[in-house]
Phi, psi and omega in degrees: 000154215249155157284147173296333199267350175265009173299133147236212189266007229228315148293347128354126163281195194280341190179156176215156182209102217272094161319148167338311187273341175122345197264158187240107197258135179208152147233177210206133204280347189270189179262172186225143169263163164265185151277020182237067168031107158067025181236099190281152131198173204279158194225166191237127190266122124236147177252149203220117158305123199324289196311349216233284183322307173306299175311335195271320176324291187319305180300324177295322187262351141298309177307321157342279205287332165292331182304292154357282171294298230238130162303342223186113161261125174266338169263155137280117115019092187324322202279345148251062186287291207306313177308336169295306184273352172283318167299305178343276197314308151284356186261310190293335187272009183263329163279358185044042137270150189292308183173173181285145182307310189275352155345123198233042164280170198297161148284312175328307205256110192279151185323312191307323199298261188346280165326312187285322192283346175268335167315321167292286221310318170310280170355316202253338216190064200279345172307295194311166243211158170286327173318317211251275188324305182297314171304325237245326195258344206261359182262327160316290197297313159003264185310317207272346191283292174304015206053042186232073195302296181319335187248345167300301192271015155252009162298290205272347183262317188278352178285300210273343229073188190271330185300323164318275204314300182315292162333302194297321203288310153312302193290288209305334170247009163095005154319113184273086188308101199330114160115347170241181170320154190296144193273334173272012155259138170064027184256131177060034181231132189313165155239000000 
C-alpha cells in the first residue's frame, strides 16, 4: 500500500468502472513484476467492499474444493458471470488484446473501447446499474457492427445525454474529437 500523501496524478489508473455490488474495476497503465523473473504486465485493479471480498473468498474455496473433486466444471456460479466477463474483458484490455477468437461478442468495438464507454455513461449516470451499462454499450457495439452509427449513438444519448452518449460513441469507434484530450484521460476515474 502506497502513502496518500505522497500519491499523485500520474498513479491514477487509466479508468475505473463501478460494478453493481459495489465493486471498482481499473485497469492500470503501470507494470507489475510477477513471481516470474523480468515478467513486468499491466495489472487490473479490483476494489471489493468487506462484505463483497468475504463473499467472493467464500465462492473461491468452494470452486477450490470443486476443482479438487472434478476434472471438469460445467456451471460457474449465475451471480458471478457479470464480475467474470468484466476482468475477462479487462484483463484482455490490461493486454491489449480486443477478445478471444471464439468470442462471439461485436467485432468493430475492441473489449478496452467497451469498458472505458461504459465508465463515460457512468460518469454522467452514476445512477445506471452495471447491468444497464453493459446492456446499453454492447446493444450500441451491436448496432455499429451493422453499420448503424445513427442508432448507435442514439442508443448511448438516450442512456447517457447527449454529451456522455457522444463521448462513449467516439471511444466505441475509437474516435478522438477535435480539440480534446486523449479518451483514456479522466474518463470514469472517482474524484
Amino acid at each position: 500500500m502506497t502513502n496518500p500523501t505522497s500519491h499523485d496524478q500520474n498513479d491514477e489508473p487509466r479508468w475505473w468502472l463501478e460494478l453493481d455490488d459495489g465493486e471498482l474495476l481499473a485497469v492500470d497503465d503501470k507494470m507489475v513484476s510477477t513471481f516470474r523473473q523480468g515478467d513486468g504486465r499491466e495489472s487490473v485493479l479490483l476494489r471489493l467492499p468487506t462484505w463483497r471480498a468475504h463473499d467472493l473468498s467464500l465462492v473461491l474455496q468452494a470452486y477450490s474444493r470443486m476443482m479438487a473433486l472434478a476434472d471438469q466444471v460445467r456451471h460457474v456460479s449465475v451471480g458471478e458471470e457479470r464480475l467474470g466477463s468484466a476482468l475477462h474483458d479487462a484483463s484482455l484490455a490490461a493486454l491489449g488484446r480486443d477478445r478471444d477468437e471464439h468470442n462471439l461478442e461485436p467485432h468493430k468495438v475492441s473489449s478496452a473501447a467497451r469498458l472505458r464507454g461504459m465508465a463515460v455513461l457512468q460518469s454522467g449516470r452514476p445512477w445506471l446499474t452495471h447491468a444497464a451499462l453493459l446492456g446499453v454499450v454492447d446493444a450500441a457495439a451491436w448496432w455499429l457492427d451493422q453499420n448503424e452509427d445513427d442508432l448507435a449513438v442514439g442508443l448511448l444519448e438516450a442512456a447517457g445525454g447527449e454529451d456522455f452518449g457522444q463521448r462513449a460513441w467516439a471511444i466505441l469507434l475509437d474516435l478522438k474529437p477535435p480539440g480534446s484530450p486523449s479518451a483514456d484521460q479522466s474518463e470514469g476515474l472517482p474524484s
